[in-house]
VOBA-1610 file (N, C-alpha, C; in pm, whole numbers, padded with zeros to 5 digits, always signed):
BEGIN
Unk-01069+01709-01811Unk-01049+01720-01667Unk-01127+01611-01592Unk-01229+01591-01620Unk-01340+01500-01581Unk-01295+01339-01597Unk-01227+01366-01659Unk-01180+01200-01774Unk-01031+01178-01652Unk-00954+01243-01643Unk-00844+01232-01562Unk-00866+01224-01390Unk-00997+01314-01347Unk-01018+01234-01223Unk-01108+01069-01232Unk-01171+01085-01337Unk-01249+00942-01295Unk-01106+00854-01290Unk-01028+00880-01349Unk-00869+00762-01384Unk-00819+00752-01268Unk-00808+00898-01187Unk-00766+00904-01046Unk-00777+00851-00959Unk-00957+00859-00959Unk-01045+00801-00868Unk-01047+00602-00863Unk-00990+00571-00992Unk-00996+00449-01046Unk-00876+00371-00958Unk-00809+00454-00984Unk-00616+00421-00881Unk-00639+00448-00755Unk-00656+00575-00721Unk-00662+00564-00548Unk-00753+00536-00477Unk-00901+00472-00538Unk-00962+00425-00440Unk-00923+00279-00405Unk-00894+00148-00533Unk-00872+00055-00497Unk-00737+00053-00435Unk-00659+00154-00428Unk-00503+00156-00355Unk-00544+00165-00239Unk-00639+00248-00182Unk-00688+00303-00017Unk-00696+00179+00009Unk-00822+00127-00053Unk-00886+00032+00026Unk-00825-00082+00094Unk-00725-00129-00050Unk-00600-00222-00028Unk-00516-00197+00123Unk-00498-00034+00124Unk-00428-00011+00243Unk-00495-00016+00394Unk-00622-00008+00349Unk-00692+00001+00504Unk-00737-00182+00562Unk-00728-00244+00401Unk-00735-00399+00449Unk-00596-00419+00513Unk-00496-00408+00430Unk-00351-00480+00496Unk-00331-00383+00652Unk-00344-00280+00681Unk-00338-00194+00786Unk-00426-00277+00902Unk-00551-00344+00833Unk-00641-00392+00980Unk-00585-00517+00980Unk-00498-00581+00905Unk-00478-00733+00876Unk-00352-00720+01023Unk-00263-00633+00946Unk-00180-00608+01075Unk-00195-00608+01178Unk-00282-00519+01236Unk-00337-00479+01358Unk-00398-00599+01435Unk-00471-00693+01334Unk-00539-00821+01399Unk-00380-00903+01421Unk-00330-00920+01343Unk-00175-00980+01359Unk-00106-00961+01519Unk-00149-00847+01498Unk-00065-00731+01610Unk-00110-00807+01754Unk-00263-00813+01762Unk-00321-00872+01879Unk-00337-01007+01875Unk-00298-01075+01772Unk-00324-01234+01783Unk-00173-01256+01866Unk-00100-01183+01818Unk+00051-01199+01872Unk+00042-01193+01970Unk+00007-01086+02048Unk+00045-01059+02196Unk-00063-01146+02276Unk-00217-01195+02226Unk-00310-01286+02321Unk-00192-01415+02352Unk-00170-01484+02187Unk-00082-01563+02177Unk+00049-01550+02321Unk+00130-01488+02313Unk+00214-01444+02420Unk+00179-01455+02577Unk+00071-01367+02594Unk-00023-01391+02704Unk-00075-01529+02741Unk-00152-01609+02668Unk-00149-01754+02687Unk-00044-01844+02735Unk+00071-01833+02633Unk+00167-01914+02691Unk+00232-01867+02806Unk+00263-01779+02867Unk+00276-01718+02993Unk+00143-01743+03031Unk+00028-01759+03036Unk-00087-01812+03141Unk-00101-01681+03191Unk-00124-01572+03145Unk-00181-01458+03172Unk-00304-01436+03150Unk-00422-01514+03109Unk-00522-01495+03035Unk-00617-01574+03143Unk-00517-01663+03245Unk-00599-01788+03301Unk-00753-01732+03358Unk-00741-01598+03440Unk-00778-01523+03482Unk-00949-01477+03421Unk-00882-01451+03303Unk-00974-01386+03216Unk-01056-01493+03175Unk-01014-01615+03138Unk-01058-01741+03032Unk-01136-01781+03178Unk-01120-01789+03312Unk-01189-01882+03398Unk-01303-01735+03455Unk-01293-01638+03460Unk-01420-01601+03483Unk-01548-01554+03365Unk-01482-01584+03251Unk-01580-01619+03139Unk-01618-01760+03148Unk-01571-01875+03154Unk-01634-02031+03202Unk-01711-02008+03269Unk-01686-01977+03416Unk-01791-01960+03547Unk-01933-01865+03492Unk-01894-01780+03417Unk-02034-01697+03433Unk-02137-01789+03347Unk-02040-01855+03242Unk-02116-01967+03157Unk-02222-02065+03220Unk-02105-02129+03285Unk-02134-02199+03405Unk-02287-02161+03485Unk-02303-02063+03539Unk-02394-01996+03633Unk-02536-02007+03584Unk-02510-01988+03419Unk-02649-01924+03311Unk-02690-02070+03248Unk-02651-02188+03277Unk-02660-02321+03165Unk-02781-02340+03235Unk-02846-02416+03115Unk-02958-02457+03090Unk-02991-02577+03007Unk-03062-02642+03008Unk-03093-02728+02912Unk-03136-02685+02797Unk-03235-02553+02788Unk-03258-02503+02645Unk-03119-02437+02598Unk-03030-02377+02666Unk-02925-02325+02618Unk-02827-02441+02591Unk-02879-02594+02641Unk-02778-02636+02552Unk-02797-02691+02438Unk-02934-02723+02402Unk-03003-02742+02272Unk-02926-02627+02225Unk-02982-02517+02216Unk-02957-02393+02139Unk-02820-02388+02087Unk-02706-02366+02202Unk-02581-02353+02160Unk-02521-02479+02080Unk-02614-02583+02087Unk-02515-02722+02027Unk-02554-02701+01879Unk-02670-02636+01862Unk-02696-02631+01725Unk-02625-02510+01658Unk-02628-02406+01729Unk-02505-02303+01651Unk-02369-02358+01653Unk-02274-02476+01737Unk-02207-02536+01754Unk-02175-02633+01586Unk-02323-02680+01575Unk-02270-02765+01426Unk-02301-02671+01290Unk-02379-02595+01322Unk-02310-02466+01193Unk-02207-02392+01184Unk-02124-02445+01252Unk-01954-02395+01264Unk-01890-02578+01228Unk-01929-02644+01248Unk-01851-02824+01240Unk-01813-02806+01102Unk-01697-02881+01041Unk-01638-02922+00926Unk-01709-02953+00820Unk-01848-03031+00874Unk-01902-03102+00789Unk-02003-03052+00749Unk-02092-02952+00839Unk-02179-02866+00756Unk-02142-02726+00701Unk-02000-02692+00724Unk-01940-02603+00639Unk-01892-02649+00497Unk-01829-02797+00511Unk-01783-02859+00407Unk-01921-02859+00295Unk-02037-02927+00341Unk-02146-02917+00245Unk-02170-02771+00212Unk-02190-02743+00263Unk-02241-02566+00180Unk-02103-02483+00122Unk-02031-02501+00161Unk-01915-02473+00050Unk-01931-02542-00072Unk-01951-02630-00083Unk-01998-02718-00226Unk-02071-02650-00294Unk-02206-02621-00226Unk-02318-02541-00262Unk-02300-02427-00314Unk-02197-02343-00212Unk-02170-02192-00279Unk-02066-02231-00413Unk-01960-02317-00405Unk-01926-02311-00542Unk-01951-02377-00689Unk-02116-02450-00604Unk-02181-02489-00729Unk-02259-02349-00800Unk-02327-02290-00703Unk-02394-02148-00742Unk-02315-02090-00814Unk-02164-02078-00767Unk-02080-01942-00823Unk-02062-01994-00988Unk-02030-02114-00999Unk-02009-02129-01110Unk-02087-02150-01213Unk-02282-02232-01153Unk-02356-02246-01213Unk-02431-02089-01287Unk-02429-02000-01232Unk-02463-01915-01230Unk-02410-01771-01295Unk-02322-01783-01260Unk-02189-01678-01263Unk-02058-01703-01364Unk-02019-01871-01365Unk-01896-01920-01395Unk-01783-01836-01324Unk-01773-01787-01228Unk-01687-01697-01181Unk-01593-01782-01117Unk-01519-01785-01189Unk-01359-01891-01160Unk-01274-01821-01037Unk-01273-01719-01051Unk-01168-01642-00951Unk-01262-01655-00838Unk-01358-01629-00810Unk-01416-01654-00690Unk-01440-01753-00583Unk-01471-01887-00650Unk-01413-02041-00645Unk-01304-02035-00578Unk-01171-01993-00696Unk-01069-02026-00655Unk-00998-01965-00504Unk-01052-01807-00497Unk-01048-01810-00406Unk-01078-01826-00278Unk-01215-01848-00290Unk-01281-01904-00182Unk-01203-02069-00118Unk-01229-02135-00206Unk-01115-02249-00212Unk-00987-02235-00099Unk-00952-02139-00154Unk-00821-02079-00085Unk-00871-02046+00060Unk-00961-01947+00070Unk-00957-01856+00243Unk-01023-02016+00310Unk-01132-02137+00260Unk-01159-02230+00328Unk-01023-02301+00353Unk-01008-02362+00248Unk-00855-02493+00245Unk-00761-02393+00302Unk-00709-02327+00265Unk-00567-02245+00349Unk-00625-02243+00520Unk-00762-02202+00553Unk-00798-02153+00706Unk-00755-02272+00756Unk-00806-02375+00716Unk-00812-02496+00761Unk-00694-02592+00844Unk-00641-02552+00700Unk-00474-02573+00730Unk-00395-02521+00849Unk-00416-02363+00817Unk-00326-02224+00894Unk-00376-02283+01031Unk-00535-02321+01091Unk-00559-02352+01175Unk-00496-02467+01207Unk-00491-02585+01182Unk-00393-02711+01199Unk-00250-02679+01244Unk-00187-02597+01190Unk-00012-02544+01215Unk-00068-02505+01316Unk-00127-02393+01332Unk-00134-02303+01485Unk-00154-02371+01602Unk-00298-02451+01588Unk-00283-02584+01706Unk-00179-02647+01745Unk-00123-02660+01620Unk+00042-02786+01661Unk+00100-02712+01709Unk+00162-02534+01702Unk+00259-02461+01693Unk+00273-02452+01885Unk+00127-02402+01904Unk+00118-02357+02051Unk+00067-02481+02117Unk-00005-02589+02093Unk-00008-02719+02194Unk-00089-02707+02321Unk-00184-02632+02285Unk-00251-02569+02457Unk-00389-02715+02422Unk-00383-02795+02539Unk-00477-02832+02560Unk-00633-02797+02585Unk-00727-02876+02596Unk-00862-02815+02554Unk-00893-02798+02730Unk-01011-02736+02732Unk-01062-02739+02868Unk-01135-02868+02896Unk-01188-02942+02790Unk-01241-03089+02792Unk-01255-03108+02649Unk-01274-03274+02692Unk-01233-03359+02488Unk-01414-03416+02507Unk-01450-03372+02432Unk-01579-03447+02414Unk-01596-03425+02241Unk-01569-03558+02179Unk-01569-03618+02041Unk-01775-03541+01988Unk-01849-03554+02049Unk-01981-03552+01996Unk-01985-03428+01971Unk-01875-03264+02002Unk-01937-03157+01986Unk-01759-03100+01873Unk-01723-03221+01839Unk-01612-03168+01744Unk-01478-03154+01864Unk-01502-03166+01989Unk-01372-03119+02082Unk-01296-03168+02114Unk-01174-03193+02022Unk-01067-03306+02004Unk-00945-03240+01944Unk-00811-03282+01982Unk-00684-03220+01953Unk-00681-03128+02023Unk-00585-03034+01979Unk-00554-02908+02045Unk-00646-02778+02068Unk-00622-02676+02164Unk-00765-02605+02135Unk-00723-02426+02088Unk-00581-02413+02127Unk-00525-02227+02058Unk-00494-02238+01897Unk-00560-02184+01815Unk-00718-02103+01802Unk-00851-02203+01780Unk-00919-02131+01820Unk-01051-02238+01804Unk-01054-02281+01650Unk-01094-02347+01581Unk-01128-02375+01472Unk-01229-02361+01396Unk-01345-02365+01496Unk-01480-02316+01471Unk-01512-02176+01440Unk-01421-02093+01546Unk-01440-01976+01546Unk-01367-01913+01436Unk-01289-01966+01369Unk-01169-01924+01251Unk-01264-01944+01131Unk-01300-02048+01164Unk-01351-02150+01019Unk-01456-02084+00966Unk-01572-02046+01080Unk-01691-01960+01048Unk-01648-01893+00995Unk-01574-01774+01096Unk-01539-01596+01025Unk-01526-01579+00895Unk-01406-01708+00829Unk-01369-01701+00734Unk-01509-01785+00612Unk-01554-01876+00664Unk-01681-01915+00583Unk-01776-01784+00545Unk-01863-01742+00636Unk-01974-01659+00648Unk-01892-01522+00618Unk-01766-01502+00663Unk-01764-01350+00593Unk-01769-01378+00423Unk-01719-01472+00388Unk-01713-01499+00248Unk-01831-01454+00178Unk-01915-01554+00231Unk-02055-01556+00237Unk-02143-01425+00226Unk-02084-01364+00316Unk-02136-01185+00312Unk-02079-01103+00218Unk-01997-01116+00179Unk-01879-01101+00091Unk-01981-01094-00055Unk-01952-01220-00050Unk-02031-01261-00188Unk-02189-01171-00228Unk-02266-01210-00135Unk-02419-01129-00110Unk-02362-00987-00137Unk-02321-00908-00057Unk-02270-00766-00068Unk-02226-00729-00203Unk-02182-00864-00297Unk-02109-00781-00435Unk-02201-00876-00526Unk-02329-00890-00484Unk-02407-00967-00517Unk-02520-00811-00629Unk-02623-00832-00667Unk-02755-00735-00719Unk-02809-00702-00594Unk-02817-00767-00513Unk-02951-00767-00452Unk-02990-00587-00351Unk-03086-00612-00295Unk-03112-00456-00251Unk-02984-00454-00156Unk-03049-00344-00104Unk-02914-00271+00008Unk-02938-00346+00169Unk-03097-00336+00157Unk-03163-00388+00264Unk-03116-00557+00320Unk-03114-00624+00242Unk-03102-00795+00210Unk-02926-00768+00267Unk-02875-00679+00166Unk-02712-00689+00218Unk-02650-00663+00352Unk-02742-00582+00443Unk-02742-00545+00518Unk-02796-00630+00658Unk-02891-00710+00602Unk-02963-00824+00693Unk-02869-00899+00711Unk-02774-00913+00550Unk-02727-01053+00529Unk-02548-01030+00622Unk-02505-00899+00664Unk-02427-00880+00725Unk-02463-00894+00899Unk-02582-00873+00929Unk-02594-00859+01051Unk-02582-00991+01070Unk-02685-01102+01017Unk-02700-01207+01035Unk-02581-01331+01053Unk-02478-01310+00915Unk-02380-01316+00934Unk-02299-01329+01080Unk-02263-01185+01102Unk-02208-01153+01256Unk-02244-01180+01386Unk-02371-01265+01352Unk-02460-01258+01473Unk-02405-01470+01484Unk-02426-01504+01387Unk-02371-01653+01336Unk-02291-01715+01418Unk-02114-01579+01336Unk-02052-01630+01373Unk-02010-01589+01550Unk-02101-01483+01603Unk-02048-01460+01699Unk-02083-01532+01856Unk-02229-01648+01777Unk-02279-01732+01875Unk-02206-01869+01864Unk-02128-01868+01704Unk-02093-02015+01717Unk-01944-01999+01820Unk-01882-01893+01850Unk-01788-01901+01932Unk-01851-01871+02052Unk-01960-01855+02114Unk-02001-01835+02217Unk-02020-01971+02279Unk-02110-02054+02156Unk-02107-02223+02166Unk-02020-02275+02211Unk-01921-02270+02189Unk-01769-02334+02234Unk-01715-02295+02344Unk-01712-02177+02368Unk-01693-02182+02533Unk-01797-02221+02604Unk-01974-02224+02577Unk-02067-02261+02707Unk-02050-02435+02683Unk-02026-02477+02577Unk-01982-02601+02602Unk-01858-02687+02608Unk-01759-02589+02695Unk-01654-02685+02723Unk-01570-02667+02604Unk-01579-02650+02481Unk-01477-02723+02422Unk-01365-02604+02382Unk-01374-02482+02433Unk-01227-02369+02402Unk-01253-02311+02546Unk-01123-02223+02587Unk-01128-02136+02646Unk-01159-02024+02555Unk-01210-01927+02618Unk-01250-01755+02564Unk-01151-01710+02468Unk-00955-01701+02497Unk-00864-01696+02460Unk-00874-01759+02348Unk-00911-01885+02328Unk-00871-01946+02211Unk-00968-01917+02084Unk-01098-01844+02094Unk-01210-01830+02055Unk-01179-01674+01930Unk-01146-01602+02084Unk-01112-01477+02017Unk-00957-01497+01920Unk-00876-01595+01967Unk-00747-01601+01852Unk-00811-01676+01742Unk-00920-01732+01707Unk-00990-01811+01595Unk-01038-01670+01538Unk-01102-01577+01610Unk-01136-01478+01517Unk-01043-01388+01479Unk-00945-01378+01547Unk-00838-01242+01493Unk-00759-01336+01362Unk-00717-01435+01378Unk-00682-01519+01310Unk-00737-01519+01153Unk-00841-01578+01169Unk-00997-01583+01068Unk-00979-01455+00999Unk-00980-01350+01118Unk-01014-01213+01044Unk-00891-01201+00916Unk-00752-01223+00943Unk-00651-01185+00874Unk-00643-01258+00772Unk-00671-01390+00769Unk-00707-01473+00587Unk-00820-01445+00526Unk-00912-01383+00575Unk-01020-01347+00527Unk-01001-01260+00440Unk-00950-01150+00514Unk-00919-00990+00430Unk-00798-01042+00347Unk-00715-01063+00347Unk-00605-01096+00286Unk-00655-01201+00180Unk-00753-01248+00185Unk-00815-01360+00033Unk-00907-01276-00013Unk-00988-01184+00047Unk-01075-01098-00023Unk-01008-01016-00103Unk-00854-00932-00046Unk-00801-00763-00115Unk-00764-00841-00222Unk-00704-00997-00208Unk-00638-01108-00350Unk-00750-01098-00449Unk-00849-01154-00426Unk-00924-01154-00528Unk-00998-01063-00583Unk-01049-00961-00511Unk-01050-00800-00575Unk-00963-00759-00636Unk-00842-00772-00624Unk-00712-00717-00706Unk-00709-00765-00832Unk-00761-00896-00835Unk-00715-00994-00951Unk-00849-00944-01048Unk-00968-00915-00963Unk-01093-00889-01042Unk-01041-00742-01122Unk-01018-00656-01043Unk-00943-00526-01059Unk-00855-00474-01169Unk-00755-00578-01198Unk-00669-00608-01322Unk-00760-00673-01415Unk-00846-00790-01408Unk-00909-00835-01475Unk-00970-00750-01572Unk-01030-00654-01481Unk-01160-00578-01561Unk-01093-00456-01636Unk-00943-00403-01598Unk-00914-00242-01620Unk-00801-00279-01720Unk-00749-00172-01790Unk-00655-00193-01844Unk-00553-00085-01802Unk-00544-00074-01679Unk-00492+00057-01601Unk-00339-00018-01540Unk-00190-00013-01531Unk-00140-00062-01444Unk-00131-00026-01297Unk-00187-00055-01196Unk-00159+00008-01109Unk-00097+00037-01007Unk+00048+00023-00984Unk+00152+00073-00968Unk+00200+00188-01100Unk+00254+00137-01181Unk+00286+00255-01293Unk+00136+00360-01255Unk+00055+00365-01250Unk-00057+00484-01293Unk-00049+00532-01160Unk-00037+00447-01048Unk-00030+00525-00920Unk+00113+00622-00908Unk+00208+00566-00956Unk+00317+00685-00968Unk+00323+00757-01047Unk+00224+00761-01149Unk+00195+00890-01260Unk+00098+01017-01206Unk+00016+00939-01134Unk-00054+01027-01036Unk+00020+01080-00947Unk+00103+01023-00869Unk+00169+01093-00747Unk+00254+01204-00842Unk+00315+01153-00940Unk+00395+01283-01005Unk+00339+01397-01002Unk+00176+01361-01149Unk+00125+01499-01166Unk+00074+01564-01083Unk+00020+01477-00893Unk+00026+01588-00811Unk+00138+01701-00763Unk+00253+01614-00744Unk+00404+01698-00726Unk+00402+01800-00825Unk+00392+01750-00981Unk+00461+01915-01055Unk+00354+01968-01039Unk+00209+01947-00980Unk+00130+02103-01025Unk+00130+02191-00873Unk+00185+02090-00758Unk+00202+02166-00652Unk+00356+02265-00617Unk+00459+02202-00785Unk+00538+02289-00797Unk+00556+02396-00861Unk+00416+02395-00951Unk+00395+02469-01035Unk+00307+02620-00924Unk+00242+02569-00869Unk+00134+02629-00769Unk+00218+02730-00696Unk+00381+02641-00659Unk+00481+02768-00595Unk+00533+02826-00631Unk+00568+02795-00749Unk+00664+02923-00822Unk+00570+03029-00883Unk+00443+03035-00885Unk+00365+03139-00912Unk+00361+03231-00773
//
């Protein structure tokens, strides 16, 4: 009995989880769509110019030290180096090929997905200033995509890492706190509207999860010798006959 729920437990937890990633993947889909929509109708103008102004109101010279430097821990180039780094670790350490590869993937694919989307929608920037990365198009930010999808990785990794609970937990806040100043950066300096910031993160959010449930799945098969589709419909059966069994008594 004991032996047949752990098998259970083996199938429907990684099935849930699968479902509550693709379910939020949607949902971010759901609202990138309609901001998206809203933008190009210029429904947002509203919203995007009294977030500038309040920016506006609070600038400072230490706030612009501050924000320019959370600004280049979101840039290409110091994401590009520490991506190196993390997949020198993963492999020096670990050899963990699937992890690489997919990491590989949620960076190089974001990168990309971000490039189409700029071209797709064509929304100009609120200003071009080359020294803080603010050049080309600006719906979705890039920074704000690029992080989410960097640093959640990043947390990602730590979280399925040894380490205490405590560290994983720092290493999530810290994380969130990262990426949620490096898009703050970009609107106090000019280079996105608000709109385009938050479509970098809904954006971000949906390759993220969608390269994480990939490579859990693949780890998942890797490690089990369970099929899971076939075992998930062996389960759904033997719940059906014992709840048919349950009625005819």
């Amino acid at each position: 009995m004991c032996e047949k729920q752990t098998k259970a437990k083996n199938v429907i937890l990684p099935i849930l989880l699968v479902a509550i990633g693709l379910g939020t993947s949607m949902a971010f889909l759901y609202l990138f769509a309609e901001l998206a929509e809203e933008m190009l109708e210029s429904e947002v103008k509203r919203f995007d110019d009294s977030i500038i102004q309040f920016f506006k109101q609070v600038s400072s010279d230490t706030l612009d030290v501050i924000l320019f430097i959370f600004t280049e821990l979101g840039s290409v180039w110091f994401l590009t180096i520490f991506s190196i780094i993390i997949i020198a670790t993963l492999w020096v350490k670990k050899k963990d090929k699937w992890s690489i590869l997919f990491f590989l993937i949620g960076i190089g694919g974001g990168g990309i997905l971000t490039k189409l989307l700029k071209y797709y929608f064509g929304r100009e920037r609120p200003s071009i200033n080359e020294t803080i990365d603010a050049i080309g198009y600006s719906f979705p930010s890039g920074h704000a995509m690029g992080s989410l999808i960097f640093y959640g990785f990043l947390c990602y990794f730590l979280i399925r890492s040894g380490l205490k609970k405590t560290f994983k937990w720092a290493a999530l806040y810290i994380g969130g706190v990262m990426i949620m100043f490096i898009g703050i950066s970009r609107i106090y300096l000019g280079a996105h509207y608000p709109s385009d910031v938050i479509a970098g993160y809904l954006a971000g959010g949906i390759w993220l999860i969608l390269c994480i449930l990939a490579l859990e799945y693949v780890k998942w098969r890797s490690a089990s010798s369970i099929k899971p589709i076939k075992a998930f419909k062996k389960f759904i059966g033997q719940q059906l006959e014992r709840k048919m069994k349950t009625k005819t008594k």
